[in-house]
C-alpha positions as CSV (number, residue, x, y, z in Angstrom):
1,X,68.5,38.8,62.3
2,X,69.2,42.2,61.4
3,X,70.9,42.8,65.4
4,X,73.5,40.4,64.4
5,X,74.8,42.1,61.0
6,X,77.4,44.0,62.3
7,X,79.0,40.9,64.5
8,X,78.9,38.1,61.1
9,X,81.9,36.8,60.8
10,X,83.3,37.4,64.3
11,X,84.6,34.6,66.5
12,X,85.0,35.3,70.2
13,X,86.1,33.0,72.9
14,X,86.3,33.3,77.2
15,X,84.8,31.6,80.6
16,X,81.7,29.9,80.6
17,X,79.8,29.3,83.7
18,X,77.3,26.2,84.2
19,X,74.7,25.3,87.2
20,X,73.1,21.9,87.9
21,X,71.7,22.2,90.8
22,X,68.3,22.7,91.4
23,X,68.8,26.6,93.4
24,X,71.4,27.6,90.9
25,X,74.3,27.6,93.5
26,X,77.0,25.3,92.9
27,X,78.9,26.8,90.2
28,X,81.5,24.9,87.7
29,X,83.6,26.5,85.1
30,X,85.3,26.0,82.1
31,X,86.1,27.6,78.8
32,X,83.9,28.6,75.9
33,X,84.1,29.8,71.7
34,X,81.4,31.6,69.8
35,X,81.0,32.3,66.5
36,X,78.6,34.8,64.6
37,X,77.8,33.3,61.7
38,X,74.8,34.3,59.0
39,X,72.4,32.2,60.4
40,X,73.1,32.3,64.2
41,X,75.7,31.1,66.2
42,X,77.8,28.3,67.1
43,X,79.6,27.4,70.5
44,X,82.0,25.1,72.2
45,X,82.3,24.6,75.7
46,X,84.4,22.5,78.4
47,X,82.6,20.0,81.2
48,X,84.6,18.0,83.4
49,X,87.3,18.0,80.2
50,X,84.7,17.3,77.6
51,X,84.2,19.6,74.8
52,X,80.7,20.2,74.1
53,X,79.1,21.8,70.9
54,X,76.0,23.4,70.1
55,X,74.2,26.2,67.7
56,X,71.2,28.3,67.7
57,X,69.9,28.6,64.1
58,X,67.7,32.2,63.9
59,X,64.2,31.8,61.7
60,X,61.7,34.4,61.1
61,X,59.9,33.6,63.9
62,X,62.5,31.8,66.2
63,X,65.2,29.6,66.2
64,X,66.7,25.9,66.6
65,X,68.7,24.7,69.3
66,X,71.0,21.7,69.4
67,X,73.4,21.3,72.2
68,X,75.3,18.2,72.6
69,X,75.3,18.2,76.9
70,X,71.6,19.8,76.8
71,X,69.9,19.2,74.3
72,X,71.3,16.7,71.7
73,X,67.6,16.8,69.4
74,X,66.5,19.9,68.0
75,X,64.6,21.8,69.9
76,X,62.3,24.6,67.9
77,X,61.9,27.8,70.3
78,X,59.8,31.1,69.2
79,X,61.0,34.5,69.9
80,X,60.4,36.6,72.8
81,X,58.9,39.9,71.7
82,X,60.5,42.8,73.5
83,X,64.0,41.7,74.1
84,X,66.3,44.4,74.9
85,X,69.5,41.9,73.5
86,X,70.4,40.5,70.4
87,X,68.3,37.8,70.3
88,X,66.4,36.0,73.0
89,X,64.4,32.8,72.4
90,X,62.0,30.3,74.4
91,X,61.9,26.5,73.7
92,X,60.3,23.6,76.0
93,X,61.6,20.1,77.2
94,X,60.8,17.4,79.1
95,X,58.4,14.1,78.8
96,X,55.3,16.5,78.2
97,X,57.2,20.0,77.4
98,X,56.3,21.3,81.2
99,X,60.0,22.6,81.1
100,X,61.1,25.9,79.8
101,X,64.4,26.9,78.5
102,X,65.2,30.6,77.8
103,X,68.5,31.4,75.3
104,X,69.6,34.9,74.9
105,X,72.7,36.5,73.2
106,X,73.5,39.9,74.4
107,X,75.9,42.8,74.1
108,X,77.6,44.5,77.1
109,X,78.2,48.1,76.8
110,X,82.1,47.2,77.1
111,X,81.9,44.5,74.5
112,X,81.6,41.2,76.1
113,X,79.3,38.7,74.6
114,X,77.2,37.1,76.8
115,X,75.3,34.0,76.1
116,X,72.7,33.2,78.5
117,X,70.4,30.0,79.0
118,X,67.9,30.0,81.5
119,X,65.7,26.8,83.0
120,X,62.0,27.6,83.4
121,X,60.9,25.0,86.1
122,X,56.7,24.1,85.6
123,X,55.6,26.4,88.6
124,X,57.2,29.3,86.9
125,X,60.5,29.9,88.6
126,X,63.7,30.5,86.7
127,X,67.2,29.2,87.2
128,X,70.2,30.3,85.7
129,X,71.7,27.4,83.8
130,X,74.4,28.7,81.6
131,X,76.3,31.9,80.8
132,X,79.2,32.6,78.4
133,X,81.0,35.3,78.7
134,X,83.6,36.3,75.7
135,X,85.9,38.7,74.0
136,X,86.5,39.2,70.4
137,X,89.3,37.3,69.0
């Protein structure tokens, strides 16, 4: 994707932030890596003093998603038209794909990268389920 030309090749690396409960109150930390590559990205994360790796491989018309905590099978998500970020996609999950998952990279005016996931619950309401927040290393 044309957004993330300028950041290929860069590797950044911070705090990342996860939520499992169902109101998207009880926060636990732990650290995080990105990396721009020419297809997408690729992460690490900690969990209870587990790494955990995943990857979101852009296409024309979307991406793929792997995540070894969230979602160890590829999930195929389109693009969401009108993102203000570098990239932000939609996927589904669950025994019948009722659930939603949101996954947006985005730039903060003082450089951060922030990758966000969001959980899209079957009556509509959103959760936050995972942010990264990184510097350039």
């Amino acid at each position: 994707m044309k957004a993330l030309d300028e950041l290929k090749g860069s590797k950044w690396a911070g705090r990342s932030e996860l939520w499992l409960d169902p109101l998207g109150n009880e926060l636990t930390e732990g650290t995080c890596t990105l990396a721009v590559q020419e297809s997408g990205i690729t992460y690490t994360w900690t969990h209870k003093g587990e790494t955990k790796t995943g990857s979101v491989v852009l296409t024309d018309d979307g991406g793929i998603f792997t995540d070894t905590f969230h979602s160890p099978s590829e999930t195929t998500c389109r693009n969401l038209v009108g993102n203000r970020g570098l990239f932000l996609i939609e996927g589904t999950y669950g025994d019948n794909d009722e659930w939603g998952w949101l996954i947006g990279l985005n730039q903060r005016p003082t450089g951060e990268l922030i990758l966000q996931m969001t959980n899209i619950a079957p009556w509509g309401e959103e959760a936050r389920a995972v942010r990264f927040t990184c510097t350039k290393q």
